[in-house]
N, C-alpha and C positions, 0 to 999 in steps of 0.2 A: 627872489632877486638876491642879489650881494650879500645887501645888507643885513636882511633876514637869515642869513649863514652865518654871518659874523656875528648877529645873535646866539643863535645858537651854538655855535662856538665857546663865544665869554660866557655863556651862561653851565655849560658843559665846564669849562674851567675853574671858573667860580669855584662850583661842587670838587672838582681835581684837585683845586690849591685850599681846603679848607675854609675857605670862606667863615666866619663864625655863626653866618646865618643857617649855612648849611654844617648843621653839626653830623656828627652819624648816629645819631635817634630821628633827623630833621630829613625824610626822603623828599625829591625831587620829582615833576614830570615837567615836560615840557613837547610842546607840538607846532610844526612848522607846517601847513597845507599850502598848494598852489590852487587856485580858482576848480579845476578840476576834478580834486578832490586828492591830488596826489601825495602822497606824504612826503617833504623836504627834510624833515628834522623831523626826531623822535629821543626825546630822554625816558625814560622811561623809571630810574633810580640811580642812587647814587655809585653802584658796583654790582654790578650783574654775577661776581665771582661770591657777594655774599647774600644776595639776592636778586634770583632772577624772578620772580614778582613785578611785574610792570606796570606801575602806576599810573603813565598814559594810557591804557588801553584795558585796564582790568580793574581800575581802583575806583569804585563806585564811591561817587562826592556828591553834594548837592550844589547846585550852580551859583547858587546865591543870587545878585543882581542880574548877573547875564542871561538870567532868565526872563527878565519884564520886557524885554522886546516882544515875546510872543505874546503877553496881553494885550500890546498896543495893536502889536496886527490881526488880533480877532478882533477888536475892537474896529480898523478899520474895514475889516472885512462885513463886519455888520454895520458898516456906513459911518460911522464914526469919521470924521474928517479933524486933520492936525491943530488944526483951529479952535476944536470945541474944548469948552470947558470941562472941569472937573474939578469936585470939591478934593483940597487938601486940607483937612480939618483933621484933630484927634478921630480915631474909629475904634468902635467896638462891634463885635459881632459875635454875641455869647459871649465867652468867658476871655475871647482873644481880642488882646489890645495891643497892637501893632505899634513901635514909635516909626516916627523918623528921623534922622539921625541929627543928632543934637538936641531933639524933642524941637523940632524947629518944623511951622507949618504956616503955607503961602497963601490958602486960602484957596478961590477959583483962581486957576489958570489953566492957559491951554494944554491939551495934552501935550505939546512940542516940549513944553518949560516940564511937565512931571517927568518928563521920560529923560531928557538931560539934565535934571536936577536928583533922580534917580529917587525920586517922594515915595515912601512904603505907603502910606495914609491913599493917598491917590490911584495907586495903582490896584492894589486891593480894592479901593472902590470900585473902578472900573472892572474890574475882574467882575466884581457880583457883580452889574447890570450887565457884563457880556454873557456872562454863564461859564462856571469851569468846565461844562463838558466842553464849551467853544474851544476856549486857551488847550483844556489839554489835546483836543483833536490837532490845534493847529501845531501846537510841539510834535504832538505823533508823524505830522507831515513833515514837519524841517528835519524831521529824523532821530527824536528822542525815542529811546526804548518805551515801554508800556508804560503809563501813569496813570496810579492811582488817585481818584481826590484826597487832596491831604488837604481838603479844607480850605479857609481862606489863605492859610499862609503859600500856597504854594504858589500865589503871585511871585512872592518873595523866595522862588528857587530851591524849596524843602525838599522837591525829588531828590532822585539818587540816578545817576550817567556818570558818564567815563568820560573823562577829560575830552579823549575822541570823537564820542557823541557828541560834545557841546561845540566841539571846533565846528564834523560836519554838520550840524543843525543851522551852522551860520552860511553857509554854502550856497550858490545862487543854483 
């Protein structure tokens, strides 16, 4: 729509007028899709004349949070319902000891409160009773490149995808 152009627009200018956030060691992507999968918008750096490198579409990053959606949906895929609980408590597993952020933890709640509250402690948990071969097959389906287990943390997004990947991964 519009307004998603005029996004991309001021964000494209932003980078043009110097911006202080966007320095020139500070590169840029940015990605606009329509439901279909079509590309609307694509940044891909800040000057194509001093590198054409595209960081939308070439620059392997790790997702970070945007990644725990796919736990929760193996999870309901293996019956899991929005409503059930889960421990948010300190965790350790071996030698990884995950926080979350603020070192701030709820206890049981639903998975609906861990997943908008974006809880590492909870999600990792659920990850181990769902099984990472689950999460990672169901990333492989939404359309993430191959993954490896990286262990517990890759609840928390430690792969490595292209901006592009992570857009289309979201894609109905």
């Amino acid at each position: 729509d519009g307004s998603l152009i005029h996004q991309m627009v001021a964000a494209r200018q932003r980078v043009a007028d110097g911006d202080p956030l966007y320095t020139d060691e500070v590169q840029t992507a940015a990605l606009i899709l329509e439901e279909d999968g079509a590309i609307r918008g694509l940044i891909g750096g800040n000057d194509y004349r001093a590198s054409v490198y595209n960081r939308a579409t070439q620059a392997m990053r790790q997702p970070g949070s945007v990644f725990k959606p796919f736990v929760y949906l193996a999870a309901l895929e293996e019956d899991w319902r929005p409503e059930d609980l889960i421990d948010d408590s300190p965790i350790e597993i071996g030698d990884y000891r995950p926080q979350n952020y603020l070192d701030r933890y709820y206890g049981e709640v639903p998975l609906t409160e861990a997943m908008s509250r974006s809880l590492n402690a909870a999600v990792i948990r659920l990850q181990e009773e769902v099984g990472r071969n689950r999460v990672m097959s169901v990333a492989r389906r939404a359309g993430f490149p191959p993954i490896n287990d990286t262990g517990p943390a890759l609840a928390l997004g430690v792969l490595e995808a292209t901006p592009l990947d992570v857009a289309e991964s979201f894609l109905p």
